[in-house]
Structures are given as structure tokens and as C-alpha cells.
C-alpha positions in Angstrom: 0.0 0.0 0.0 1.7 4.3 -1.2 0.8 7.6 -2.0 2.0 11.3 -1.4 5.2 13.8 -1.8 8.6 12.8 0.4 11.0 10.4 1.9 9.3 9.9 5.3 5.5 9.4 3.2 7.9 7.0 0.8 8.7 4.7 3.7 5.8 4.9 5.4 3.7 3.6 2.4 5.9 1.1 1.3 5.7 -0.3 4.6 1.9 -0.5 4.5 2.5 -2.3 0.8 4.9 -3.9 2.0 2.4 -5.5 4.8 -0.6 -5.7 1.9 1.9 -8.5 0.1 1.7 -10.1 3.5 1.4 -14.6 3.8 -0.6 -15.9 6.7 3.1 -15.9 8.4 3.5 -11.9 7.8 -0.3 -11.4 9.0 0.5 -13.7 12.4 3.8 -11.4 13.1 2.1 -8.0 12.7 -0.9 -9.3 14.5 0.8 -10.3 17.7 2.8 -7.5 18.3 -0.5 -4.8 18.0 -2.3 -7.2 20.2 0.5 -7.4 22.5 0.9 -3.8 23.0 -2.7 -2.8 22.7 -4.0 -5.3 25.2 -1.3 -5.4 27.6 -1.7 -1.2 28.0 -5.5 -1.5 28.0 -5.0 -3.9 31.0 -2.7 -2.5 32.6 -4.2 0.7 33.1 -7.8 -0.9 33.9 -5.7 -2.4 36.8 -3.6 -0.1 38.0 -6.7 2.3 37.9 -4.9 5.4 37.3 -2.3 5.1 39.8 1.6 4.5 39.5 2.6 1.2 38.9 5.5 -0.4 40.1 8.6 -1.5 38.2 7.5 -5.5 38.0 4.4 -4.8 35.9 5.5 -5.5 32.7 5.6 -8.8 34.8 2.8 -8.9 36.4 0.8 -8.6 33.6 1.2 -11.9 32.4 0.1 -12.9 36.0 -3.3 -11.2 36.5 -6.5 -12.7 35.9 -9.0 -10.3 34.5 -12.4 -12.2 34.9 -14.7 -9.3 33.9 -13.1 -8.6 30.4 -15.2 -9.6 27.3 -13.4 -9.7 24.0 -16.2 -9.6 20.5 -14.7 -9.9 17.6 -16.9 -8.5 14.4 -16.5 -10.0 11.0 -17.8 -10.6 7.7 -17.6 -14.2 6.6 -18.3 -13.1 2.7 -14.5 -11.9 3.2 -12.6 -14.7 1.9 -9.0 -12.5 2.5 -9.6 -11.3 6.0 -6.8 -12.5 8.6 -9.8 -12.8 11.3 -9.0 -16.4 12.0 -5.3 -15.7 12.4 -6.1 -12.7 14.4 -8.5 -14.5 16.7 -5.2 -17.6 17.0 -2.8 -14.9 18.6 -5.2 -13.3 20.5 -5.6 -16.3 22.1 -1.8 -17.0 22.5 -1.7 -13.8 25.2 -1.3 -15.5 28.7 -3.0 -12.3 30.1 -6.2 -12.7 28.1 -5.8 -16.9 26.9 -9.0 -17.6 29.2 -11.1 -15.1 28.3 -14.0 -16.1 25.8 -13.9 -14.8 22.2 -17.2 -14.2 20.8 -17.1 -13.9 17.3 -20.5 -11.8 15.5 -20.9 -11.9 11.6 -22.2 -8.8 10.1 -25.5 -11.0 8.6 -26.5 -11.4 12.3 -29.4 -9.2 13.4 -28.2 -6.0 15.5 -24.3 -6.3 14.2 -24.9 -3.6 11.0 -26.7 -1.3 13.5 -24.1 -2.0 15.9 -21.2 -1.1 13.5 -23.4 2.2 12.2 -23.8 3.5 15.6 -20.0 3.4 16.1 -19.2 4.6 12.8 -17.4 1.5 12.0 -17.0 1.6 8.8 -14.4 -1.8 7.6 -14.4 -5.3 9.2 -12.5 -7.4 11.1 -12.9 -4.9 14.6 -12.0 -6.4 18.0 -13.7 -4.5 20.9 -12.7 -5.1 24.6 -15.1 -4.6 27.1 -15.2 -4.3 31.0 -17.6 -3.0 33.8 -14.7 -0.8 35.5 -12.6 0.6 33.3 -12.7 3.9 32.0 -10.2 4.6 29.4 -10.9 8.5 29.2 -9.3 9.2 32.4 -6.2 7.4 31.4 -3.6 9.2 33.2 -0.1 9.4 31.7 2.1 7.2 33.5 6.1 7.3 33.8 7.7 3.7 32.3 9.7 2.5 35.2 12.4 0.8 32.9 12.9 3.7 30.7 11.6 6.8 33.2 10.2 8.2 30.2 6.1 8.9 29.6 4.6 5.6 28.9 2.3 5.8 25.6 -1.8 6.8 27.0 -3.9 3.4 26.3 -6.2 6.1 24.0 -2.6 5.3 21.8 -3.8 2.2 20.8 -7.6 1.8 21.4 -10.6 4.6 20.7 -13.4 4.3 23.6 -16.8 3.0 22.6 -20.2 3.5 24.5 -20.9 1.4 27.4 -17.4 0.4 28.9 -15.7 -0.6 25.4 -13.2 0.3 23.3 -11.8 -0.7 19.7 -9.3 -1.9 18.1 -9.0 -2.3 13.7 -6.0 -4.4 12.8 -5.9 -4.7 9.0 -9.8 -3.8 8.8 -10.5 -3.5 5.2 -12.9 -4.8 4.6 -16.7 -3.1 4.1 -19.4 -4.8 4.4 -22.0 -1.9 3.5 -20.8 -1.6 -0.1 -23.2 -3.3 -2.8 -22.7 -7.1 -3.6 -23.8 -9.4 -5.0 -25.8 -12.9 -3.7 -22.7 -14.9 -3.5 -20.8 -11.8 -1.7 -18.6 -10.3 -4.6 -18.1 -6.6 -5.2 -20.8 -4.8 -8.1 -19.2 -3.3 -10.5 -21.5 -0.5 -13.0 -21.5 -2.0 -16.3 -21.1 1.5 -18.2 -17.8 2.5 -16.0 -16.4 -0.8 -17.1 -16.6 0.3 -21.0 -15.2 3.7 -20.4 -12.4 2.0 -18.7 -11.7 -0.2 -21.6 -12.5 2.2 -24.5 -9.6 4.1 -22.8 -7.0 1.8 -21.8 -5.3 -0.8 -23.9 -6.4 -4.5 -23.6 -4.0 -8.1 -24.2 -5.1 -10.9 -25.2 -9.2 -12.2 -25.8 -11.0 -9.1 -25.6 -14.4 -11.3 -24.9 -12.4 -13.1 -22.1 -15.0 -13.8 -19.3 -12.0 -12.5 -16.6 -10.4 -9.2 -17.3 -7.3 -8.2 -14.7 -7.2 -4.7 -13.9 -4.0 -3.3 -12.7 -3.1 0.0 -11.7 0.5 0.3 -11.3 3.3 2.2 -11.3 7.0 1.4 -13.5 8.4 2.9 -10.5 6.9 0.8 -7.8 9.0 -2.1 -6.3 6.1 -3.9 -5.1 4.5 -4.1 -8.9 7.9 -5.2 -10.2 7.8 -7.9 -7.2 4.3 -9.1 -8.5 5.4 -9.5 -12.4 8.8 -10.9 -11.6 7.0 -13.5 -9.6 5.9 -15.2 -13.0 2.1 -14.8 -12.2 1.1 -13.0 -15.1 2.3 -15.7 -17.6 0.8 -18.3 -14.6 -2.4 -17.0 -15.5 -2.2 -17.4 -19.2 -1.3 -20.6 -19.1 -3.8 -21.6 -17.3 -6.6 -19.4 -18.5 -6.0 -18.8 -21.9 -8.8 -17.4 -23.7 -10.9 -16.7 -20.8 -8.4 -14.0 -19.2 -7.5 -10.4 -20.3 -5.5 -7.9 -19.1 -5.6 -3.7 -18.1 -2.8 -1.7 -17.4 -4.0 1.6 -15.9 -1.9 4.2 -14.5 -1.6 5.1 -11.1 1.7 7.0 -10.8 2.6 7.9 -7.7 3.6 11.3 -6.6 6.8 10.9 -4.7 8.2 8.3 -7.8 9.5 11.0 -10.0 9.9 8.5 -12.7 6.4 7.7 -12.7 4.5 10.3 -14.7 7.1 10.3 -17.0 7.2 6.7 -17.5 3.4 6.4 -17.9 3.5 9.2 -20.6 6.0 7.1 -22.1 4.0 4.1 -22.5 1.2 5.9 -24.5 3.5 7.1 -26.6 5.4 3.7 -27.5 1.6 1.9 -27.6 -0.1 4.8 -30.4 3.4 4.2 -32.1 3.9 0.5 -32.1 0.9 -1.0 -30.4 -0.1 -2.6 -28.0 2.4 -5.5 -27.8 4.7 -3.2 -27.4 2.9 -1.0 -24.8 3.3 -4.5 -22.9 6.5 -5.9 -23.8 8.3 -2.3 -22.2 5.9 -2.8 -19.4 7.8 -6.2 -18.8 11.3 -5.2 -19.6 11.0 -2.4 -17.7 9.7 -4.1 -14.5 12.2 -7.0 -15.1 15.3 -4.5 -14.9 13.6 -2.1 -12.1 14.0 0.5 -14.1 11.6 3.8 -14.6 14.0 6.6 -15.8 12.9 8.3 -19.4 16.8 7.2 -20.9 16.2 3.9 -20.0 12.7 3.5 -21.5 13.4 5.6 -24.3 16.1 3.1 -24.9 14.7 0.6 -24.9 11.5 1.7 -26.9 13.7 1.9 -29.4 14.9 -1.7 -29.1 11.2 -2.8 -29.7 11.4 -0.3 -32.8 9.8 2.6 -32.2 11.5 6.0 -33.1 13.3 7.5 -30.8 12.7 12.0 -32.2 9.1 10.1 -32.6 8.7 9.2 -28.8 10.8 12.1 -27.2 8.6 14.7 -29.3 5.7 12.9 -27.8 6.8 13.4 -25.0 8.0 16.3 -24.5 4.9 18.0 -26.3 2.8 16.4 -22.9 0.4 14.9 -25.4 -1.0 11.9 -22.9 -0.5 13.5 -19.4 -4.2 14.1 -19.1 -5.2 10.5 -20.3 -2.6 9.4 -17.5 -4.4 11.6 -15.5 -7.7 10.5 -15.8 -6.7 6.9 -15.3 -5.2 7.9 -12.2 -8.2 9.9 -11.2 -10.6 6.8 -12.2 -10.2 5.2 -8.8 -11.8 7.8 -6.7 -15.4 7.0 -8.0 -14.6 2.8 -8.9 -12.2 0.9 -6.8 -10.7 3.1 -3.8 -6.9 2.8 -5.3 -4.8 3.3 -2.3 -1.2 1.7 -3.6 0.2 0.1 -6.1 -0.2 -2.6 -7.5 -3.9 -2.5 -7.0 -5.4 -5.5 -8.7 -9.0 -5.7 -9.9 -10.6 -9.1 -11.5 -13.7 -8.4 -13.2 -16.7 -11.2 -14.1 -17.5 -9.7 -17.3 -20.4 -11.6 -17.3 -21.9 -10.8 -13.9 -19.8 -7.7 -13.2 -18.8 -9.2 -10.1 -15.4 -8.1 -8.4 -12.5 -8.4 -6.2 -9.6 -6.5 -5.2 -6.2 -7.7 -4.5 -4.2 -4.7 -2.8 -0.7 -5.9 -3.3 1.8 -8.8 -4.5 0.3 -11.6 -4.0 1.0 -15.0 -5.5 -0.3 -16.4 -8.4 -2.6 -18.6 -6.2 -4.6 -15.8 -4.4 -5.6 -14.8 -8.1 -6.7 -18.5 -9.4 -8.8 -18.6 -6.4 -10.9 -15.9 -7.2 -10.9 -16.2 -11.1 -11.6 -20.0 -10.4 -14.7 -19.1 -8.6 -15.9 -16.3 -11.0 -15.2 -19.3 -13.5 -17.9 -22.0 -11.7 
């Protein structure tokens, strides 16, 4: 998951990507250490009831027995990539919390959509504590005995709730208001759909009943990750004739190759078509490499004309088309980072999203169903 303007946005979105391209493994690390320090602060103030505690209660913690805590964990079971079952495993593996039940409410059970409006929760899986005597808005700051330095408030890591609760998100992305469809799957308009194909450039069976979506970036390591993998030529192999694939533009604002490179693109594909639109797509991710020598280059090794392309260029001829590829997510998938994987049921208009590098298997298991 990336976005925005300098270094310290740079890093802090590729880590998010970097956690979107996450394996059950990756999801079971991040998960345990935000439990671990949300839970542990969130009982340890509730016992030390907003007075000092003493310099054994990172130990202690592991000691206590809290028998009036309630954990409720909030879910949607149409969301076949949500780490709630992992979530719920480490949870469990917290000696301070390990006895405590887990009740686990699906979004299709009566109250839970009221529940979730009330609170203005807005993305699934939510874990909410709750206790009869705890009041985390008069969470004091405390001093951390090993390091004599402010300890972090418990409102760090958890937002009160009505009624004695509070809430934590970990990797909520999930919405379970937006429109779908009986068997759970995202709706797409049918009419936005043809404007996005009318305007992008399509390989392979344009009457393929799967078309793959990508918005992407030639700058983006994660993207380069994803077609380096060998997935995309997985998926032809497999698929043939019933896949297709879109290459839209998302270039991202602190990638200073990007723009460029997307311009760069358009111009190659009204040249020389759209083989080689794709083929410097590939070469370019293959190498890593986004800067307007290297693709100019290398355009040129595909055959296009080098005064053709740089005048092309230079004149800014598709910077609004790149533009308005970009600007196509705001009102159709929610593009947050790159890649940003849609696969589209042409015949139902059904969707997913896959936010990230994932292997070759997370796609076959939604193309496979869209398929049935």
C-alpha cells in the first residue's frame, strides 16, 4: 500500500505495501505484536486504575486474571481474505487474556450492522474489549519504570466505545455496507467498465470472461515484485482465452519517474501497439527501471523512433489521459497503492480486489470461482 510527496511518506507507504503483500506468516507477526501492546496497556491501566505502577508490571501482567473482560470480535464471513482467523489464534496465545471467551459476531446477524453504524465503523475485522470498570478517558499518563520516560496513553492504541468498550481495527479492510452481489462479490457498473476499456489498452481475448485490472506504477518495487513472480504468464497458461488484461496508470507522486514513465507508455503503444505498450511494461519491470533514458532506450529496441517518442513526450500529449486513469479510482475501486489488482466477471460484473503482491494462487482462487 503508497501515496503522497517525500521520503518519510515514501517509507511509510511502502511499509503499508509492503504488509498488503503479507502470507498468513506476515499477518501472524504483525498481528501479535498490536495485540500485544494494545491489550497489555489496555490492562494494565484498567488495573492499575490510574495510579503509579511499580517496576514488576510489565511482569505482572502476564500474571493477572481479569475475569470481567469480554473480547467480541466483528466480521464478515463473505470476506474470503480477511486474517480474522489468524487474528483471533494470537489473540488467544496472550497468557494475560488466553482464558477469556472470544465471541465472534458476523455482520449477517441481526443488530451487528446497527451496531457497526452506531460506532461509525466503517471496515471489518474490529476487535472490541469490554469491561464493567474501566474507563479509558481518564487514562492518566504514567512514567515507564524501565525507561523513566512517559509511557504511551492506552487512548494510543484503542478509541473508547459507548458502554465500557473500546476498539481496536487491525488490517480492517474490509466493508461490508458496499453493494454485492448474492454470492458476496463486489458490483461493478457496467457503463464504467466500457469507459475504462474504451480508454485503456487490452491483451489478449478481448471477450475473455475475466479481465485483470492493474493499476501500477513502472516505479513501484512492489509491482515489479508481482510481475517478476511469473504470475502474469501463470495466468495465461492456465486461463488462456478466458483472461484479459488492463494496465492503468496510477503513478505515484513521490516516484518521480512515474508520470514520465506512464507518458512514455502511450506514446510507445499509439506508435507501435499494444504488444509493445506491454512488452516495455515487462522489460521495464524486469530491470527495475523507470527513468525516461532507460525506456526511451529501450522503446527503441522494440522499434519505435526515438525523435518520434521524445517529441511525444516532450509536447505532454497523454498527461491528461494518464491523468484521468489515475483519477478513475476515486469513484470505482478506492486505489490506495500500487499494485492495485481488480478481476472483473465480465459476465456478472462481479469483483475483487487484491491490494498488493500476491501470489499467483490468491488470483486463481478468485478467477476459479468467478469461472464456476
Amino acid at each position: 500500500m503508497e501515496q503522497e510527496k517525500n521520503i518519510e511518506q515514501e517509507n511509510n507507504v511502502e511499509q503499508v505495501t509492503a504488509m498488503a503483500n503479507k502470507n498468513y506468516l506476515q499477518i501472524g507477526a504483525i498481528v501479535v505484536l498490536l495485540l500485544i501492546i494494545a491489550v497489555l496497556w489496555f490492562l494494565l491501566w484498567k488495573k492499575s486504575g490510574g495510579e503509579t505502577v511499580n517496576n514488576t508490571w510489565t511482569w505482572e501482567l502476564t500474571q493477572w486474571n481479569y475475569e470481567d473482560l469480554e473480547i467480541t470480535v466483528y466480521e464478515d464471513k463473505r470476506c474470503t481474505t480477511c486474517p480474522t482467523d489468524e487474528v483471533i489464534k494470537q489473540l488467544k496465545l496472550l497468557p494475560s487474556v488466553s482464558a477469556v471467551e472470544i465471541v465472534r459476531k458476523d455482520f449477517s446477524e441481526k443488530g451487528v450492522s446497527e451496531y457497526l453504524t452506531e460506532n461509525d465503523v466503517k471496515t471489518l475485522p474490529l476487535i472490541v474489549f469490554s469491561t464493567n470498570n474501566f474507563d479509558v478517558s481518564k487514562d492518566p499518563v504514567q512514567m515507564d519504570p524501565n525507561t523513566n520516560q512517559a509511557a504511551p496513553k492506552v487512548n494510543t492504541f484503542l478509541q473508547p466505545l459507548p458502554k465500557w468498550s473500546y476498539k481496536l481495527e487491525i488490517w480492517a479492510t474490509f466493508n461490508p455496507f458496499e453493494k454485492r452481489s448474492e454470492k458476496g462479490h463486489l458490483l461493478l457498473d457496467k457503463a464504467k467498465l466500457e469507459v475504462i476499456k474504451a480508454n485503456s489498452y487490452m491483451k489478449w481475448n478481448k471477450d475473455a470472461k475475466i479481465t485483470w485490472l492493474e493499476y501500477s506504477d513502472l516505479e513501484c518495487h512492489y509491482c515489479a515484485k508481482l510481475h517478476n513472480a511469473g504470475t502474469v504468464d501463470e495466468l495465461t497458461t492456465k486461463y488462456g482465452d478466458n483472461l484479459n488484461i488492463i494496465f492503468n496508470h496510477f503513478p505515484l507522486g513521490f516516484h518521480a519517474n512515474a508520470e514520465p514513465a506512464a507518458q512514455i507508455l502511450e506514446c510507445v503503444a499509439e506508435e507501435k501497439g499494444v504488444d509493445a505498450f506491454y512488452a516495455l511494461i515487462k522489460k521495464a519491470f524486469k530491470d527495475e527501471k523507470s527513468t525516461k533514458d532507460y525506456l526511451i532506450t529501450e522503446a527503441v529496441n522494440l522499434w519505435a523512433n526515438k525523435d518520434t517518442i521524445t517529441k511525444c513526450l516532450d509536447s505532454g500529449k497523454f498527461k491528461d489521459k494518464v491523468k484521468t486513469q489515475m483519477e478513475s479510482w476515486t469513484s470505482n475501486f478506492w486505489v490506495t497503492g500500487t499494485p492495485w489488482n481488480i478481476l472483473i466477471n465480465n459476465a456478472t460484473w462481479e469483483y475483487e480486489v487484491i491490494s498488493g503482491a500476491y501470489p499467483t494462487s490468491a488470483f486463481e482462487a478468485i478467477i476459479d470461482e468467478f469461472l464456476k
